[in-house]
N, C-alpha and C positions, 0 to 999 in steps of 0.2 A: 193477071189483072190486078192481083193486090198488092204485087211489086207497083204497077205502074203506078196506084194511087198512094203509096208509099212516097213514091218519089217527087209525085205532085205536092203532095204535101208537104215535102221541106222544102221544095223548091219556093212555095209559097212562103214560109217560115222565114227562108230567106230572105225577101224581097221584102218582107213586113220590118224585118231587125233594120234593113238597110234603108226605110223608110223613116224609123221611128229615131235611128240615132240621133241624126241630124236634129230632129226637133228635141232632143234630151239635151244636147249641148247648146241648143238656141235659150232652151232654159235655166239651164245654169249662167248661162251669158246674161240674161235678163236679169238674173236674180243678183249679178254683179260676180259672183265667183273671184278665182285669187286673181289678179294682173299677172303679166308678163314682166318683170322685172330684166330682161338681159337685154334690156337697152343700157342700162346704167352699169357702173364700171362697179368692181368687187366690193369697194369698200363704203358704197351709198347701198349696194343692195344689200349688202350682210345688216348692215345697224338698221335699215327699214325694218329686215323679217327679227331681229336683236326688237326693235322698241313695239314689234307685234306677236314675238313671241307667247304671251299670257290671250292674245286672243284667238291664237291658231286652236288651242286647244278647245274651242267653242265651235270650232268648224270653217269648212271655205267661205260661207260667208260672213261672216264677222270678222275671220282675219283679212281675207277681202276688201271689205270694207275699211280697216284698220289701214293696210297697206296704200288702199286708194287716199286718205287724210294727209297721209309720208306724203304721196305725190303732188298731191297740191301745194303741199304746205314748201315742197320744195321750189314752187313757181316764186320768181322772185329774189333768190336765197342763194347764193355762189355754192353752197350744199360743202362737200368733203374735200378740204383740199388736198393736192396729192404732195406728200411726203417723200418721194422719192428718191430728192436730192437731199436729202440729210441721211448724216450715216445711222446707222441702225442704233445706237446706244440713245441718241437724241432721238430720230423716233420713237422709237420703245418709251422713252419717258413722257414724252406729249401724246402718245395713247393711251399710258399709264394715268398722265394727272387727266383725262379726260374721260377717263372709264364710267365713272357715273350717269357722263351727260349721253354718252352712246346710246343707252335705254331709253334715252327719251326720242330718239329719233336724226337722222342726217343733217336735220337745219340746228340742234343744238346742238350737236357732238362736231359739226363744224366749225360751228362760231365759239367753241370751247378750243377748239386748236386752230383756229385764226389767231384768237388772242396770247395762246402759245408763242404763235410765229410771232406775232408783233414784240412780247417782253425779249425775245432775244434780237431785236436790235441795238448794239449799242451794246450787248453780254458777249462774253467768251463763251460761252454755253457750256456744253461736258467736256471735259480736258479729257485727250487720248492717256489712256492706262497700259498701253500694251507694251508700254517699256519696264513696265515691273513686272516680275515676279507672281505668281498665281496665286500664292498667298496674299501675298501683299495686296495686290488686287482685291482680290474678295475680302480683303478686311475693310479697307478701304469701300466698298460698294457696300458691304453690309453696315457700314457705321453711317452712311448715308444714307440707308434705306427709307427713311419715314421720309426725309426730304423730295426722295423722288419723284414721290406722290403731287408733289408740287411743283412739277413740271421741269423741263431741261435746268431753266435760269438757275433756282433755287439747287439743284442736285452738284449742277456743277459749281457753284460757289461751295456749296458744303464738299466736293472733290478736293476743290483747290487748297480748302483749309487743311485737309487730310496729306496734301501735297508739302503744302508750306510746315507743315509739325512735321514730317520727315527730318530738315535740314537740322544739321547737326545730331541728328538719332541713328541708333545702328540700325534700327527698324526692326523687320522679325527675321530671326534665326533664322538656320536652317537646320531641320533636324533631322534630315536624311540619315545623320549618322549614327540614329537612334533604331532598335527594335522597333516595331512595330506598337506592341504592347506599351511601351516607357511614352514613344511619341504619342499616341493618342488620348494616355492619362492626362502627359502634359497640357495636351489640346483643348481635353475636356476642363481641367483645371481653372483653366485663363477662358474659359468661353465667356462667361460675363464682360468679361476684359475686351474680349474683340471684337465688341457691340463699340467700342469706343475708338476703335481707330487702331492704324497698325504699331502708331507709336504707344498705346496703352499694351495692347496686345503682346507687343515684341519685349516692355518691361518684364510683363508676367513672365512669358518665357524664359527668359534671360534667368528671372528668380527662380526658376522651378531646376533649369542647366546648373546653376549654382549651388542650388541645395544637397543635387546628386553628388559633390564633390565627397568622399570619404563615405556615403554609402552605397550598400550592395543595390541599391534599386529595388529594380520588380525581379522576383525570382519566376523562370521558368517553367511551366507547369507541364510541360510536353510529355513528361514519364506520366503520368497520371492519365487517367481511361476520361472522356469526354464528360459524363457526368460527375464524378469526384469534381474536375477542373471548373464546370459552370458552375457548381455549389461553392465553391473557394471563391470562384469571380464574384458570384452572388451576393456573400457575407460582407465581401468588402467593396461592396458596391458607393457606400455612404465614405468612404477614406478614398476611394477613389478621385472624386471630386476634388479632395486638397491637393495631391499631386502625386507621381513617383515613388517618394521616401515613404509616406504614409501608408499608402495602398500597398508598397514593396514590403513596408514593416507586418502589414496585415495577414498578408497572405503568409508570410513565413510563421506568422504564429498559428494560421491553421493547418501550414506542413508539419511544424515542430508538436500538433495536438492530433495527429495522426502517427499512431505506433504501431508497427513499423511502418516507416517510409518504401515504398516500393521501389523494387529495381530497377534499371531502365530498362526499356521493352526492344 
């Protein structure tokens, strides 16, 4: 008998949960809860929940509400346009100069890269790079970089000028023929430098190849136990910066102030 009123009474339980959901979702639905967002394609849904992000964290309904304002305000409004026929370097840079207005929602961050699309009428826009070298490239990219921000037009005019100082320049080295150790002092050296383009960059180089001429460089530090070797790096951390000959002169004066020198291992 007290099985059976056991069982009666989840059976009821049951029947009560299966009664009451429904009206728990009708209430949230009343109270406006989040929208359905998977009618709209990736890139009007991401910057809707992107410019209601600060008010999800107040709850479904506030961000709810939030996301319901996107939608209306999308009534109207051509909203995101799709980008899909430019190659990826020019996209990337019209999401780049428009990154700000994203957070404000799909009706600005569109008509931030409408007007994108319109200045490259009449522009060459980003000049393909893939015919240089990876160096060269990234020096080039990184001398551009503040430009970017201002959209394909501007990025690629400042490409082209990086293009056109090429001609008649040797450009950058190559300094595969280097240690490890010698090419990255090098690199470090000239980093100021290739903020400025590859034809800045590739001078320094060149100066730094030149200098090595009649000296030993960077000495070796391989025989020496890991710690000895990072305390050496360490000291001459500040002569590193100038180049090769400096940093090579440094360290040899802290082999030559280590008595005895150790064997090799």
């Amino acid at each position: 008998m007290r099985a059976k009123l056991w069982l009666l009474a989840a059976i009821c339980i049951f029947f009560a949960a299966y009664i009451i959901a429904p009206t728990l979702a009708q209430a949230q639905n009343a109270a406006g809860g989040v929208p359905n967002l998977s009618g709209y394609d990736n890139e009007t849904r991401m910057t809707m929940e992107m410019a209601c992000g600060s008010e999800r964290r107040n709850g479904p309904v506030a961000y709810g509400t939030c996301l319901n304002r996107q939608i209306a305000s999308l009534q109207g409004s051509p909203g995101v346009p799709n980008l899909s026929s430019y190659d990826n370097e020019t996209r990337m840079t019209m999401e780049m100069a428009c990154g700000s207005e994203r957070r404000n929602g799909p009706v600005a961050y569109g008509a931030c890269l409408n007007r994108q699309i319109a200045s490259l009428q009449g522009s060459p826009g980003v000049p393909n790079l893939s015919s240089y070298d990876n160096e060269t490239r990234m020096t080039m990219e990184m001398a551009c970089g503040s430009e970017r921000r201002n959209g394909p037009v501007a990025y690629g005019a400042c490409l082209n000028r990086q293009i056109a100082s090429l001609q008649g320049s040797p450009g950058v080295p190559n300094l595969s023929g280097y240690d490890n150790e010698t090419r990255m002092t090098m690199e470090m050296a000239c980093g100021s430098e290739r903020r400025n383009g590859p034809v800045a960059y590739g001078a320094c180089l060149n100066r730094q190849i030149a200098s090595l001429q009649g000296s030993p460089g960077v000495p070796s530090l391989s025989s020496y136990d890991n710690e000895t070797r990072m305390t050496m790096e360490m000291a001459c951390g500040s002569e590193r910066r100038n180049g090769p000959v400096a940093y090579g002169a440094c360290l040899r004066k802290q082999v030559d102030s280590l008595s005895p020198r150790p064997g090799p291992q």
